[in-house]
KESE-826040 format. One record per atom (N, C-alpha, C, CB): residue number from 1; chain; atom name; x, y, z. Coordinates in Angstrom, 3 decimals. Glycine has a CB too. Layout:
+------+---------+------+----------+----------+----------+
: rogu : drenmar : bado :       px :       py :       pz :
+------+---------+------+----------+----------+----------+
:  NUM :       A :   CA :        X :        Y :        Z :
...
+------+---------+------+----------+----------+----------+
//
This chain:
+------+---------+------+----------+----------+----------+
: rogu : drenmar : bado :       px :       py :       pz :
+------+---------+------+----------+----------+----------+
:    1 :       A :    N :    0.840 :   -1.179 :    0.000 :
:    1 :       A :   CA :    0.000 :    0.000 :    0.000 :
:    1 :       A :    C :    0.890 :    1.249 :    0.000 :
:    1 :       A :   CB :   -0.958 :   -0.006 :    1.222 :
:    2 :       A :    N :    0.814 :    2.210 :   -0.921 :
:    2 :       A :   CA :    1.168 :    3.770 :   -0.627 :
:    2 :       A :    C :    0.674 :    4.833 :    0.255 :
:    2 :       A :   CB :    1.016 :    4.349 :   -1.605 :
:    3 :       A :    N :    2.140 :    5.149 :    0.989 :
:    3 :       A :   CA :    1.605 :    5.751 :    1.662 :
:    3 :       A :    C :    1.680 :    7.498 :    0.873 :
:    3 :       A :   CB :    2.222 :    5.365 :    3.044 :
:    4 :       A :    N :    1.083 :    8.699 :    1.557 :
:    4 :       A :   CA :    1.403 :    9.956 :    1.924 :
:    4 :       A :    C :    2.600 :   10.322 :    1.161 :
:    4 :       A :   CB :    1.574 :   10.074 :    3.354 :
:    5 :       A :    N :    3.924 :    9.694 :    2.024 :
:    5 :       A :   CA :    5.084 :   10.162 :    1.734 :
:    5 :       A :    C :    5.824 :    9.599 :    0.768 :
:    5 :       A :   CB :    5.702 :   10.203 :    2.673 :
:    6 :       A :    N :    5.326 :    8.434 :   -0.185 :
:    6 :       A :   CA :    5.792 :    7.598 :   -1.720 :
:    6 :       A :    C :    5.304 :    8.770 :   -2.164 :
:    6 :       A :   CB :    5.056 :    5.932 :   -2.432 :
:    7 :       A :    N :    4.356 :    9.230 :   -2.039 :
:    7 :       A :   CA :    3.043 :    9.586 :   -3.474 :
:    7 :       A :    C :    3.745 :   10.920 :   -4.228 :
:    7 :       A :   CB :    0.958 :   10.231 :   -2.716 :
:    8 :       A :    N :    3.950 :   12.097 :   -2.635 :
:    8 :       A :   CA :    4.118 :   13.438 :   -2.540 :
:    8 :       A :    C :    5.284 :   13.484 :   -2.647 :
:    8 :       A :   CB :    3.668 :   14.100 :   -1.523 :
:    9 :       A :    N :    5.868 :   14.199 :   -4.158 :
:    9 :       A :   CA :    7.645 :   14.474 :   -3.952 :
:    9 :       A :    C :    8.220 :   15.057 :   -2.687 :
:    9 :       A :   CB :    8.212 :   15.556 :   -5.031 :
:   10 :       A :    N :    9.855 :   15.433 :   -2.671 :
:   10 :       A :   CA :   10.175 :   15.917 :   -1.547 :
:   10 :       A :    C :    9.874 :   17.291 :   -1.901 :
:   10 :       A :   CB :   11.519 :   15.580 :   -1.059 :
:   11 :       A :    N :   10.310 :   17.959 :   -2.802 :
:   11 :       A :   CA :   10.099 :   19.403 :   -2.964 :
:   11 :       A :    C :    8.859 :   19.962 :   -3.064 :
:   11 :       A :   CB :   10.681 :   19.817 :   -3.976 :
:   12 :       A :    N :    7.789 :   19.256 :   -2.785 :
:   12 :       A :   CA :    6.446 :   19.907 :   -2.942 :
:   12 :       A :    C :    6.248 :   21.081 :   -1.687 :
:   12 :       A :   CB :    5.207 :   18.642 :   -2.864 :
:   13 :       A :    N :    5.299 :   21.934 :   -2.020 :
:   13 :       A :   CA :    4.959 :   23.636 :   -1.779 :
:   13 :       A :    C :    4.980 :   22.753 :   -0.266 :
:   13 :       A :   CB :    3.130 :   24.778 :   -2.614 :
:   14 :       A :    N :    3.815 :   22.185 :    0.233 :
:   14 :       A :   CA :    3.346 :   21.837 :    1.678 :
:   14 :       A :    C :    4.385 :   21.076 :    2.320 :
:   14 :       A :   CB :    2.007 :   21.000 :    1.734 :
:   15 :       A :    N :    5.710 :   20.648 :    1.564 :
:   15 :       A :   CA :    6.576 :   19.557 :    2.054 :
:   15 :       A :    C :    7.654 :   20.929 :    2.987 :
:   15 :       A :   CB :    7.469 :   18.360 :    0.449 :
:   16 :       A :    N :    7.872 :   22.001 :    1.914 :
:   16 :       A :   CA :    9.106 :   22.652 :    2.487 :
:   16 :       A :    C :    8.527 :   23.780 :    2.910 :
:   16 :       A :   CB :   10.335 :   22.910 :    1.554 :
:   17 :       A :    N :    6.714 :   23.803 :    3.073 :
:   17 :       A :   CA :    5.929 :   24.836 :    3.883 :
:   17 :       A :    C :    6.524 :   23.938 :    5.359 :
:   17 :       A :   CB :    3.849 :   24.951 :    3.492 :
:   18 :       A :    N :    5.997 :   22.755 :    5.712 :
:   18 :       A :   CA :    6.530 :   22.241 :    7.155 :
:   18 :       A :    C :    7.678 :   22.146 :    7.560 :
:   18 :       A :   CB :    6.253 :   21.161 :    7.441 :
:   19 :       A :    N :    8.641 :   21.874 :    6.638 :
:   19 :       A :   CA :   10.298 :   22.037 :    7.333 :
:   19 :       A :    C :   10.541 :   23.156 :    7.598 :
:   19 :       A :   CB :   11.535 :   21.682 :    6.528 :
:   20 :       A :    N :   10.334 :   24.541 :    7.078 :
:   20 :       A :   CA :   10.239 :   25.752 :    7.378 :
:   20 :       A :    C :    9.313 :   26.259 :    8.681 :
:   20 :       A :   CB :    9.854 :   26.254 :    6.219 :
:   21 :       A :    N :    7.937 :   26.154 :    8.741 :
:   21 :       A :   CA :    7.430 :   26.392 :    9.730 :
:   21 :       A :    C :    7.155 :   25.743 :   11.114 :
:   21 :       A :   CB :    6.726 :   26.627 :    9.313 :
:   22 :       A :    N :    6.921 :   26.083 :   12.096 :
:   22 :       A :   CA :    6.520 :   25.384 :   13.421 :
:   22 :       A :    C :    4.880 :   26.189 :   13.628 :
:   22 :       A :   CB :    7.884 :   25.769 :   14.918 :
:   23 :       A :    N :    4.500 :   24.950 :   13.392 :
:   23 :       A :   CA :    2.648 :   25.872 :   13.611 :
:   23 :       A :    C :    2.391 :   25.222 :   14.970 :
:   23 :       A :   CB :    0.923 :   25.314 :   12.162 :
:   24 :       A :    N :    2.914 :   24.795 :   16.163 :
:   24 :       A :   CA :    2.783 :   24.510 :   17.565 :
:   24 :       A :    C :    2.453 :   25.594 :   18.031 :
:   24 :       A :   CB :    3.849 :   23.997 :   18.246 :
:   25 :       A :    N :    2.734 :   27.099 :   17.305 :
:   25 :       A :   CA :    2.393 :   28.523 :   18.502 :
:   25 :       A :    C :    0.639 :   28.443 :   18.502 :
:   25 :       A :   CB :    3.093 :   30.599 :   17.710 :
:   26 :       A :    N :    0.106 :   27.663 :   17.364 :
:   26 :       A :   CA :   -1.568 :   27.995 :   16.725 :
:   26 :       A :    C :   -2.245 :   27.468 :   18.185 :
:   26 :       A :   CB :   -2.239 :   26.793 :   14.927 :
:   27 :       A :    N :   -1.834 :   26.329 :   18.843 :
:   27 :       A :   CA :   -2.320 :   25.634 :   19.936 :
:   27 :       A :    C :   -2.347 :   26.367 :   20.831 :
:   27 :       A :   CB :   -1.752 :   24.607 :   20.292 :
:   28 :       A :    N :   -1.428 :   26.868 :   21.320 :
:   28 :       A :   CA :   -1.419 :   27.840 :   22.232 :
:   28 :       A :    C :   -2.282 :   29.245 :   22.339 :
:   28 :       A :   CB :   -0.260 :   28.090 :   22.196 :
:   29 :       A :    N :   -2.000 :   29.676 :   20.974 :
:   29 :       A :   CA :   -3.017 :   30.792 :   20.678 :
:   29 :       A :    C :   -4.410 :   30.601 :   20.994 :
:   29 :       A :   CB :   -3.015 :   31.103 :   19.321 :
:   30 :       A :    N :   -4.836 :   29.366 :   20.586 :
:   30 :       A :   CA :   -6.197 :   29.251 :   20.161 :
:   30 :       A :    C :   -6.879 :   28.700 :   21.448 :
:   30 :       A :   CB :   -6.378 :   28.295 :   18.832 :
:   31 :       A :    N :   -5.848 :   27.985 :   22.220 :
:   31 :       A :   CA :   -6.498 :   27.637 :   23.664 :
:   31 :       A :    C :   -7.508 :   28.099 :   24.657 :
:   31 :       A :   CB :   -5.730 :   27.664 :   24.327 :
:   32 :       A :    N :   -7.643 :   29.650 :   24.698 :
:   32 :       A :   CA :   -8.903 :   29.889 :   25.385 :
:   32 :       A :    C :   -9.949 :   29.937 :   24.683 :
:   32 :       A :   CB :   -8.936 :   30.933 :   26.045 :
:   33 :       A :    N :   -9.727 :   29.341 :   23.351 :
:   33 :       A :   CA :  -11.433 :   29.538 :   22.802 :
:   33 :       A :    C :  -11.950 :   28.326 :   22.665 :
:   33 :       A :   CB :  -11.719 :   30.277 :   21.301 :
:   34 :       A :    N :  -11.121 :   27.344 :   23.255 :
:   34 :       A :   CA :  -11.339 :   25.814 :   23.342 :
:   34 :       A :    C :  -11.597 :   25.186 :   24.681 :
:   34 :       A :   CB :  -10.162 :   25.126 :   22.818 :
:   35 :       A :    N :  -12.678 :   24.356 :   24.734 :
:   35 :       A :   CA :  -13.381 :   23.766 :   26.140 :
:   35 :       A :    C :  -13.401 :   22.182 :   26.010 :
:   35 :       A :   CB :  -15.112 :   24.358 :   26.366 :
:   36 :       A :    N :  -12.926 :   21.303 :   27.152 :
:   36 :       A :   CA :  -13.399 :   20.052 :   26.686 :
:   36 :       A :    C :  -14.513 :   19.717 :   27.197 :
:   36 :       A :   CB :  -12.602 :   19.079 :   26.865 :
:   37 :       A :    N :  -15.253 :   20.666 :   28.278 :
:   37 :       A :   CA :  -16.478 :   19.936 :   28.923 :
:   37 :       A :    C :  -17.310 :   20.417 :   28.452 :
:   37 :       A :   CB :  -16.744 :   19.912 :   30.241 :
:   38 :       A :    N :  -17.530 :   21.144 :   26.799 :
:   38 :       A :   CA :  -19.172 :   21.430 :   26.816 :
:   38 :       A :    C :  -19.008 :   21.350 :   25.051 :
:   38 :       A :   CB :  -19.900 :   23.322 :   27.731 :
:   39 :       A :    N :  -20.196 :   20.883 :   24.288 :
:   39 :       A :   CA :  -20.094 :   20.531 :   22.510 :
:   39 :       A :    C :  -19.130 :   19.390 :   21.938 :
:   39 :       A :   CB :  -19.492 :   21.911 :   21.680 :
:   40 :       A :    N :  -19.023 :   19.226 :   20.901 :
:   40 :       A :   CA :  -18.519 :   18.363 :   20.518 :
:   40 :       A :    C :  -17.106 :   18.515 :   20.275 :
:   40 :       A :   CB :  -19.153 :   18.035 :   19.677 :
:   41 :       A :    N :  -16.588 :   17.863 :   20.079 :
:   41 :       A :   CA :  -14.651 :   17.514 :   20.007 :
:   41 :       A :    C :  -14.567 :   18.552 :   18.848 :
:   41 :       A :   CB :  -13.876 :   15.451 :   19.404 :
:   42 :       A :    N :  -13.698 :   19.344 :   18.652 :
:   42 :       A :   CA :  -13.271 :   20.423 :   17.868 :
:   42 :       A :    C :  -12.028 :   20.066 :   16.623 :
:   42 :       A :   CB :  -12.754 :   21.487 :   18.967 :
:   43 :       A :    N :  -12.524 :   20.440 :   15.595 :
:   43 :       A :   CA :  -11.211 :   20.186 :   14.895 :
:   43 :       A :    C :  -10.254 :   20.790 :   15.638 :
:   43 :       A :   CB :  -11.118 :   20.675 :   13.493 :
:   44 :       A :    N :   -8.782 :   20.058 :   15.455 :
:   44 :       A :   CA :   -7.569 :   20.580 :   15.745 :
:   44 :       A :    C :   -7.382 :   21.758 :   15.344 :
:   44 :       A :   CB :   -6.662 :   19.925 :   15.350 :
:   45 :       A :    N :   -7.166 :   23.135 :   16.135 :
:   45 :       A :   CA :   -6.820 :   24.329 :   15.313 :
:   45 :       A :    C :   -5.616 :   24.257 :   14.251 :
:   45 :       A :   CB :   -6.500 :   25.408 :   16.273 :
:   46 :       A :    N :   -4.812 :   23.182 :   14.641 :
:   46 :       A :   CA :   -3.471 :   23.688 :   13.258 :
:   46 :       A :    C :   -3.942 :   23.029 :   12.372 :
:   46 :       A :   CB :   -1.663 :   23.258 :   13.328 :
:   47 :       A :    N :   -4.284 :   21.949 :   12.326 :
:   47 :       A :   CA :   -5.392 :   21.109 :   11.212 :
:   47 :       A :    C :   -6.199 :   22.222 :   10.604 :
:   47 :       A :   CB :   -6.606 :   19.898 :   12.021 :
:   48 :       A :    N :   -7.436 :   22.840 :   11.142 :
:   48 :       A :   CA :   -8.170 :   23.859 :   10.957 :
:   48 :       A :    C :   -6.958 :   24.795 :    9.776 :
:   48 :       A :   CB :   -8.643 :   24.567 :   12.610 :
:   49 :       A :    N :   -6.066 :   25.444 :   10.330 :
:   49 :       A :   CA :   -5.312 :   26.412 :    9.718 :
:   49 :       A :    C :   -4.225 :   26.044 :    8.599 :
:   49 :       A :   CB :   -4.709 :   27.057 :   10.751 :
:   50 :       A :    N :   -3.998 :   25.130 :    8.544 :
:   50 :       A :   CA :   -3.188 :   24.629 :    7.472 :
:   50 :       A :    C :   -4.412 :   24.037 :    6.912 :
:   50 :       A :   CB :   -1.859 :   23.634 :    7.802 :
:   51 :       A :    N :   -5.437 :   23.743 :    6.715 :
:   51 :       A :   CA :   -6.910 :   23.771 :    5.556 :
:   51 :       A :    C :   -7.025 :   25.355 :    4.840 :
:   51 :       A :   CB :   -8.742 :   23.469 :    6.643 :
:   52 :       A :    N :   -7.319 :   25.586 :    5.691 :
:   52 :       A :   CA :   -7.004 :   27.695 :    5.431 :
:   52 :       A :    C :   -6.047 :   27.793 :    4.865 :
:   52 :       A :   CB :   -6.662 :   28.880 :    6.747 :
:   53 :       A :    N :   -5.153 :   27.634 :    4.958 :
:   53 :       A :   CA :   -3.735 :   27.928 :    4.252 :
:   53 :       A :    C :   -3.745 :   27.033 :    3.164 :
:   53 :       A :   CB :   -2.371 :   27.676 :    5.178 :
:   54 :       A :    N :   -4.017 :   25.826 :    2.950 :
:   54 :       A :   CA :   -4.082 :   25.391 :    1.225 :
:   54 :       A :    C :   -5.131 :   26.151 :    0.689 :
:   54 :       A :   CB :   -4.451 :   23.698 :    0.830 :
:   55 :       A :    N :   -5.956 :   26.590 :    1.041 :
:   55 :       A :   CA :   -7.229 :   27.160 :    0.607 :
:   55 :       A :    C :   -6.459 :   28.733 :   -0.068 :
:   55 :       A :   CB :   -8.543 :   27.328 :    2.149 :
:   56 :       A :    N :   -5.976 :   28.939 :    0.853 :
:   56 :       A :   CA :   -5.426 :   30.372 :    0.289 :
:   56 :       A :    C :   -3.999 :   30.099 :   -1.024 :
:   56 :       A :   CB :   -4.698 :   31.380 :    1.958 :
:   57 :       A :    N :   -3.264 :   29.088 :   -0.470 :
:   57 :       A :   CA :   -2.206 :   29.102 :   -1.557 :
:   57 :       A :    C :   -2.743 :   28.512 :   -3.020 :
:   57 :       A :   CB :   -0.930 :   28.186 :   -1.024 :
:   58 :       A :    N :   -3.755 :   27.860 :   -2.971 :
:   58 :       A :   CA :   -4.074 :   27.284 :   -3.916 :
:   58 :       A :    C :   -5.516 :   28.253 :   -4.841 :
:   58 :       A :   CB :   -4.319 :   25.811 :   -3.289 :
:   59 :       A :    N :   -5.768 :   29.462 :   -4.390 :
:   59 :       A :   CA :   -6.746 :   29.778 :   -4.644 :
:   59 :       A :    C :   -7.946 :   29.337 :   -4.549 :
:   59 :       A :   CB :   -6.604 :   29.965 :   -5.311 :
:   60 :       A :    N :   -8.522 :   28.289 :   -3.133 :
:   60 :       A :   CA :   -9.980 :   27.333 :   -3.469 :
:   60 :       A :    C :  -10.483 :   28.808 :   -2.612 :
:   60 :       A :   CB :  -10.348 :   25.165 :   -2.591 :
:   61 :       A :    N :  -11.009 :   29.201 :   -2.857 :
:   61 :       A :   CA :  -12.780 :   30.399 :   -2.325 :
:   61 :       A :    C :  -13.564 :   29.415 :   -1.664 :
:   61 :       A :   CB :  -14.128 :   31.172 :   -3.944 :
:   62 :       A :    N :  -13.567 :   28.739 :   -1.503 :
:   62 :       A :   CA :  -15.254 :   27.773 :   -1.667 :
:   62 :       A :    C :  -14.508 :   26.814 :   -0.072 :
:   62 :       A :   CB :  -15.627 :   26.246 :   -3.986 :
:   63 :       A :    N :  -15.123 :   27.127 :    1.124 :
:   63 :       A :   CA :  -14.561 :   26.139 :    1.911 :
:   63 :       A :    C :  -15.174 :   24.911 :    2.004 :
:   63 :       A :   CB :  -14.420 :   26.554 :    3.063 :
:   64 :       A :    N :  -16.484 :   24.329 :    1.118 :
:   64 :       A :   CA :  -16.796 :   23.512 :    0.879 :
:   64 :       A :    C :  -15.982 :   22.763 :   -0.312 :
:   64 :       A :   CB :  -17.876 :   23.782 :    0.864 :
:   65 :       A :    N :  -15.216 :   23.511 :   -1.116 :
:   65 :       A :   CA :  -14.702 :   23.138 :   -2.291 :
:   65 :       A :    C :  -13.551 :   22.918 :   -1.308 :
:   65 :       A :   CB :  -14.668 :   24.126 :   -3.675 :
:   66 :       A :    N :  -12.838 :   23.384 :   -0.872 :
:   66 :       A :   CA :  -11.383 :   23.238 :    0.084 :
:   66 :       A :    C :  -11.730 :   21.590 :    0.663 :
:   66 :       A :   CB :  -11.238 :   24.731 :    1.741 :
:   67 :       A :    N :  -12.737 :   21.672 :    1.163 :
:   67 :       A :   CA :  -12.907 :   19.989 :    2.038 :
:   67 :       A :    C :  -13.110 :   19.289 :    1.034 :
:   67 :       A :   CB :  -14.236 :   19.614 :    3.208 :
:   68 :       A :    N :  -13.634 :   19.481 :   -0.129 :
:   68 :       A :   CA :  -13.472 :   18.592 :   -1.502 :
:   68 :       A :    C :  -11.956 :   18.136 :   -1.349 :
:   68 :       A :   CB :  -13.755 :   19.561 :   -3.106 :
:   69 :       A :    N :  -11.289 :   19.092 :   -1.911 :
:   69 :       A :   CA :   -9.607 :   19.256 :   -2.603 :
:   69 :       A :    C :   -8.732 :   18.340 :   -1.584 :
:   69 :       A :   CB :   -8.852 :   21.196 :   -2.567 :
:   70 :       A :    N :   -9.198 :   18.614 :   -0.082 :
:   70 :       A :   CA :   -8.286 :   18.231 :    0.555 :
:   70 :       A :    C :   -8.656 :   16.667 :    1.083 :
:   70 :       A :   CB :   -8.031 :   19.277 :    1.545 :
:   71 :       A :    N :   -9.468 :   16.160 :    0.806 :
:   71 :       A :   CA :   -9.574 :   14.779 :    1.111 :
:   71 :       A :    C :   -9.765 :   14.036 :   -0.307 :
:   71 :       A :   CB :  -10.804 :   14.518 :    2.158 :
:   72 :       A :    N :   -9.496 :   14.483 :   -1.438 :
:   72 :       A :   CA :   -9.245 :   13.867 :   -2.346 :
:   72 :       A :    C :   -7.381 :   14.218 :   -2.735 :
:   72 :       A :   CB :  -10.435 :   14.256 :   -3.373 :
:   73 :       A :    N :   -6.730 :   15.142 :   -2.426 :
:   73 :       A :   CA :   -5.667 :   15.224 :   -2.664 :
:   73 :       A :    C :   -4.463 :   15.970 :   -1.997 :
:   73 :       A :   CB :   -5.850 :   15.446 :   -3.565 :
:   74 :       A :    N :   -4.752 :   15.675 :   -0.567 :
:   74 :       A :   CA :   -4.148 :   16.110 :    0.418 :
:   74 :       A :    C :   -4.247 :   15.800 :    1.477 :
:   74 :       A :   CB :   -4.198 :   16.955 :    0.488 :
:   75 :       A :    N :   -3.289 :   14.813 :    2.552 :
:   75 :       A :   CA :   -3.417 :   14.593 :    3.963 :
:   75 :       A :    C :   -2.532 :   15.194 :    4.640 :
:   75 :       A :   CB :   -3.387 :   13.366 :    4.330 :
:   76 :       A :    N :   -3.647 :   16.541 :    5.110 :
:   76 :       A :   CA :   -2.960 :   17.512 :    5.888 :
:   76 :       A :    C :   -2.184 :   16.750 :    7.344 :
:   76 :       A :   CB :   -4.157 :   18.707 :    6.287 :
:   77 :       A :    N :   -2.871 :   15.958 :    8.106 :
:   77 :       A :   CA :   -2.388 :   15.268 :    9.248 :
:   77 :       A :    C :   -0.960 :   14.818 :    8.983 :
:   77 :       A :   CB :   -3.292 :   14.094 :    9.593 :
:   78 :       A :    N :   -0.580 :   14.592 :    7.538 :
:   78 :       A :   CA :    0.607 :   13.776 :    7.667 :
:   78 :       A :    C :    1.906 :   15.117 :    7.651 :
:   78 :       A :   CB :    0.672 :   12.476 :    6.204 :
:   79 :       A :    N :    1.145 :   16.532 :    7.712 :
:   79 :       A :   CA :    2.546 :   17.392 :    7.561 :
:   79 :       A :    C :    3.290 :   17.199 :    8.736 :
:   79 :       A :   CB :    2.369 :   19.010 :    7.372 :
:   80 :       A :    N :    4.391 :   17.304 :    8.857 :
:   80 :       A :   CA :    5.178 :   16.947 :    9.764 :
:   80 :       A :    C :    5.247 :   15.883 :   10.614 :
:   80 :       A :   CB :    5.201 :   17.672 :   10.294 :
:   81 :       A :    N :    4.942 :   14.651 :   10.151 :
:   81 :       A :   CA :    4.914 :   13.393 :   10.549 :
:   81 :       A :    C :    6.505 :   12.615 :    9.617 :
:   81 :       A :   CB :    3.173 :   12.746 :   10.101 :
+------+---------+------+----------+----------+----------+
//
């Protein structure tokens, strides 16, 4: 089976977007607007923001079109894995 990291060259935009960045500050930031005792489990904010961020580098407008794009041709979870 292929994974993620066969598929996606090394030099791709999102490959040397993560060796370059540390998005660990987003957690921190975003922490008081996050509760575990009340609604349902929350997307991950850096998950959340690196969706936003292909959305913007790639030109998708449409954040319904973005959740298209990105589960047919992008597993954001695996950046920096």
């Amino acid at each position: 089976m292929a994974s993620t990291d066969m598929l996606v060259p090394e030099d791709h935009l999102l490959r040397l977007i993560d060796m370059h960045i540390d998005f660990s500050f987003i957690t921190e930031k975003t922490k008081p607007f996050y509760t575990s005792t009340t609604g349902r489990p929350p997307i991950p904010p850096i998950r959340l923001f690196k969706m936003m961020l292909i959305g913007y580098l790639y030109g998708i407008r449409s954040e319904r079109q973005l959740e298209i794009e990105i589960n047919l041709n992008v597993d954001v979870d695996s950046w920096g894995r």
